[in-house]
C-alpha positions in Angstrom: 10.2 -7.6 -5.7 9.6 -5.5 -9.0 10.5 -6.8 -11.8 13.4 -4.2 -11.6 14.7 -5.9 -8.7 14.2 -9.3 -10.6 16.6 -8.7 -12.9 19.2 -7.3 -10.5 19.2 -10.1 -8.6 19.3 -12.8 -11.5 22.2 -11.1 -13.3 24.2 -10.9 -10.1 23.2 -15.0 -9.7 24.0 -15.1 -13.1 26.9 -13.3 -13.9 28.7 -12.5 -10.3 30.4 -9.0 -10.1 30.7 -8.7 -14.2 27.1 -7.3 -14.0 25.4 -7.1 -17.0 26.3 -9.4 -19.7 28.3 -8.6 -22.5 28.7 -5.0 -21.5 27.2 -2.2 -22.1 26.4 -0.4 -25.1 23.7 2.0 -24.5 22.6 2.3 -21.0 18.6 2.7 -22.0 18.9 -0.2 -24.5 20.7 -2.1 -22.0 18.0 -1.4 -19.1 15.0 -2.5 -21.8 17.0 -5.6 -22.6 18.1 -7.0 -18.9 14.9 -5.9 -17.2 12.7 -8.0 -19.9 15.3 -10.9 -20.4 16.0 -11.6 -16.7 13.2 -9.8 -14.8 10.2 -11.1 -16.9 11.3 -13.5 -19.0 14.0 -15.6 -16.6 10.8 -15.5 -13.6 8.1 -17.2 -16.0 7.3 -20.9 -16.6 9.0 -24.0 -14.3 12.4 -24.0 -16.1 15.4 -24.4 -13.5 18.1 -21.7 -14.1 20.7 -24.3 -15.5 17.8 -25.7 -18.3 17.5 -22.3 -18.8 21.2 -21.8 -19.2 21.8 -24.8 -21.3 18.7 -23.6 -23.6 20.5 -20.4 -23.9 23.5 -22.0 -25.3 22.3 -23.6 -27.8 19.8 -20.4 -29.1 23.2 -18.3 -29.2 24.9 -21.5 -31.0 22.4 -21.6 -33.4 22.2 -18.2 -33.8 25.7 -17.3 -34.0 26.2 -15.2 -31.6 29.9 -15.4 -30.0 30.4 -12.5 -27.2 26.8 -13.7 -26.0 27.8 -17.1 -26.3 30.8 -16.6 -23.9 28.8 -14.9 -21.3 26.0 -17.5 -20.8 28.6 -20.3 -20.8 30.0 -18.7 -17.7 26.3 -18.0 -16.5 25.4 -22.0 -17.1 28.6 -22.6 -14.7 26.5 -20.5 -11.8 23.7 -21.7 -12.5 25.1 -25.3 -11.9 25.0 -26.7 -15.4 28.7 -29.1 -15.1 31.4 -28.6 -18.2 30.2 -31.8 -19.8 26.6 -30.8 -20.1 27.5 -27.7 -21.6 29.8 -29.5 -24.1 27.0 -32.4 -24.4 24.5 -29.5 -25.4 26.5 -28.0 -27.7 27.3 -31.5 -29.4 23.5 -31.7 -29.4 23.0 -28.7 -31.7 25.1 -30.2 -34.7 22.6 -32.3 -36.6 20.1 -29.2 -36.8 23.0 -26.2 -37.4 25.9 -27.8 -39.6 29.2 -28.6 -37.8 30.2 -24.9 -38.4 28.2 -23.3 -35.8 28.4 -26.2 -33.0 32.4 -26.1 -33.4 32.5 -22.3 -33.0 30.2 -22.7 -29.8 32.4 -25.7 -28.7 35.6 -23.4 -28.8 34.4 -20.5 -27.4 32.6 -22.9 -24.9 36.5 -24.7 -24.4 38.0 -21.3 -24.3 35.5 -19.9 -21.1 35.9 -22.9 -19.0 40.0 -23.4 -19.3 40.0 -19.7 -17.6 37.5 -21.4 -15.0 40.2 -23.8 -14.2 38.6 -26.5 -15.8 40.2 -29.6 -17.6 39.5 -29.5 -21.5 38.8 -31.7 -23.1 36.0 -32.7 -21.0 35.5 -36.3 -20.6 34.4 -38.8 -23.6 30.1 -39.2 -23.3 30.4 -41.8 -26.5 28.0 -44.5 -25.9 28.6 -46.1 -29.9 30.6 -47.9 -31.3 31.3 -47.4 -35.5 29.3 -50.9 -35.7 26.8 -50.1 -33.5 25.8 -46.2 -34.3 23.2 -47.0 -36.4 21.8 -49.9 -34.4 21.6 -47.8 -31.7 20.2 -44.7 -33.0 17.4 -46.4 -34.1 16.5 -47.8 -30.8 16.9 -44.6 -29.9 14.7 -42.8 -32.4 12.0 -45.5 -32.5 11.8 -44.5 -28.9 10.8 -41.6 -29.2 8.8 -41.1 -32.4 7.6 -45.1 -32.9 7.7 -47.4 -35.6 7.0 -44.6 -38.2 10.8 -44.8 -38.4 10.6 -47.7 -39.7 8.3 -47.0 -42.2 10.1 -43.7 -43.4 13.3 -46.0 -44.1 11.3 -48.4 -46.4 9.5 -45.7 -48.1 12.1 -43.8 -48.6 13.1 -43.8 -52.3 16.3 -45.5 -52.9 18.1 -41.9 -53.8 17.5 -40.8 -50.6 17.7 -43.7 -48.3 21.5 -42.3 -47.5 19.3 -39.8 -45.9 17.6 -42.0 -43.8 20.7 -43.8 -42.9 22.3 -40.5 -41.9 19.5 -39.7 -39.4 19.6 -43.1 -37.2 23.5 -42.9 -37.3 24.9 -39.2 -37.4 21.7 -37.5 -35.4 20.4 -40.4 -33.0 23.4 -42.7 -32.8 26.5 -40.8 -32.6 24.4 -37.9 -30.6 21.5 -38.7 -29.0 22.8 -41.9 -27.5 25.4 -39.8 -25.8 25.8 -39.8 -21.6 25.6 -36.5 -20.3 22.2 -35.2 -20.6 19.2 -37.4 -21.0 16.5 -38.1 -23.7 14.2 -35.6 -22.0 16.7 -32.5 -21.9 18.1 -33.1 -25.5 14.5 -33.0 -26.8 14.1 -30.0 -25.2 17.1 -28.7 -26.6 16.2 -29.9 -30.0 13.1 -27.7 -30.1 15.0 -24.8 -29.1 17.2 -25.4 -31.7 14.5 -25.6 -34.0 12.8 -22.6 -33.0 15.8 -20.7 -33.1 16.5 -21.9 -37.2 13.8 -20.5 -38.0 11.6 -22.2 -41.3 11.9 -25.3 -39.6 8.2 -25.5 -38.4 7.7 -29.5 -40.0 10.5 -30.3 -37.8 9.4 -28.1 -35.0 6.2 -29.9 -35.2 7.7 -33.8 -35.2 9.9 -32.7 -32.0 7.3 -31.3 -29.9 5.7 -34.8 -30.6 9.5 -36.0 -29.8 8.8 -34.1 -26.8 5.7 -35.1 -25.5 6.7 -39.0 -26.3 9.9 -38.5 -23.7 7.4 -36.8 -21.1 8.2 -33.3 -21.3 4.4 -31.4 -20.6 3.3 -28.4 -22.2 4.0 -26.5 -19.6 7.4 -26.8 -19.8 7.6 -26.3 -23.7 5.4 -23.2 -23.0 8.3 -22.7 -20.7 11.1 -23.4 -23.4 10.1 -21.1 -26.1 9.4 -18.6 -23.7 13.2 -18.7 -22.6 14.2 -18.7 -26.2 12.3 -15.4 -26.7 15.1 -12.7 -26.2 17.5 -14.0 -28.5 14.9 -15.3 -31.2 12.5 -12.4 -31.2 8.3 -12.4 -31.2 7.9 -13.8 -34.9 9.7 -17.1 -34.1 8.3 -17.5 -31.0 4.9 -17.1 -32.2 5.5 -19.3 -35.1 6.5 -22.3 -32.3 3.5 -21.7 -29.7 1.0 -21.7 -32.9 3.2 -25.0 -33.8 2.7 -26.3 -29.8 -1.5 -25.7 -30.1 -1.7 -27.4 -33.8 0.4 -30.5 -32.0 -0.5 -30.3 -28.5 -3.9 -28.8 -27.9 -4.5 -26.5 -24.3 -6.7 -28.6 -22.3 -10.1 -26.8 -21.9 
């Protein structure tokens, strides 16, 4: 198949009988944008359509982007992503956005799946108690990043040690030790988040460590930023792959 055909195909997987997503504005824009985004784009790397999906969700959350939003929370439904992973992957986006953007996405997310007949509020993926957030999160953390965490809480100056707190509790305790999706997927999502912010290339670096630590290759980051190309643009995504060589080197 052309990549023409590509793109017919993987919108009609995506999106059923709608066709192309969020309508149509101008028919040679629109022909530019779905050829590249879902004949090229959604055919490279080793991504599964509902990663893909998922990934896309939390670009358009951090983005803000509400009528594409809509559409790729249906699309993550046909691609086989279940209601609590799309909740569990918006949740995941709150640490790096503000609670603003995540509750948007959650509502819009909500609002797509009750006319899909599905029971909202999805059910609970809390794994902490308000004792143990902290304890946990920094098992959690220290998991993935090592015993520098350790180190960045006794450095820390006392001013900002609330900072420090925040991070083991808020980020890695109340989201990362959620049920749902697991350590490997929210990393991923973490650096598409990232990428997506924009400016946030000292972070963007520390999670595709985060990354490799869980065992995601480069491959499949290669694979990630890719996916978040469309909605991010080439600047951003350039900015992450020269952030993915400084931290994780091509193998020659």
């Amino acid at each position: 198949m052309n990549r023409i055909q590509k793109s017919e195909v993987k919108i009609q997987e995506l999106f059923g009988e709608s066709g192309s997503p969020a309508g149509t504005v101008d028919q040679e824009f629109e022909e530019i944008m779905n050829r590249f985004t879902y004949g090229d784009v959604a055919c490279q790397g080793n991504l599964t359509d509902r990663m893909r999906e998922l990934i896309t969700i939390v670009v358009l959350t951090a983005s803000q982007l509400p009528i594409e939003l809509r559409d790729h929370v249906g699309a993550a439904l046909n691609a086989g992503a279940t209601p609590v992973e799309i909740i569990e992957a918006v949740f995941q986006c709150a640490p790096y956005t503000g609670f603003p953007k995540a509750r948007q996405a959650l509502y819009l997310a909500n609002e797509v799946m009750l006319k899909k007949g599905v029971t909202i509020p999805v059910e609970s993926q809390k794994q902490v108690t308000e004792e143990s957030r902290f304890d946990e999160g920094l098992k959690v953390q220290k998991s993935i990043f090592g015993n520098i965490i350790d180190q960045m809480h006794q450095n820390a100056p006392q001013e900002l040690k609330h900072i420090q707190q925040y991070l083991s509790a808020f980020c890695f305790g109340d989201i990362y030790t959620r049920s749902g999706l697991n350590l490997q997927e929210r990393e991923l999502l973490t650096l598409s988040i990232l990428i997506s912010l924009g400016g946030c290339e000292s972070q963007v670096k520390s999670h595709i460590f985060g990354n490799m630590s869980v065992g995601n290759t480069r491959e499949t980051l290669i694979a990630a930023i890719t996916a978040c190309l469309p909605y991010i643009g080439f600047p951003r995504t350039l900015n992450a792959l020269t952030s993915l060589n400084e931290v994780m080197p091509e193998q020659g």
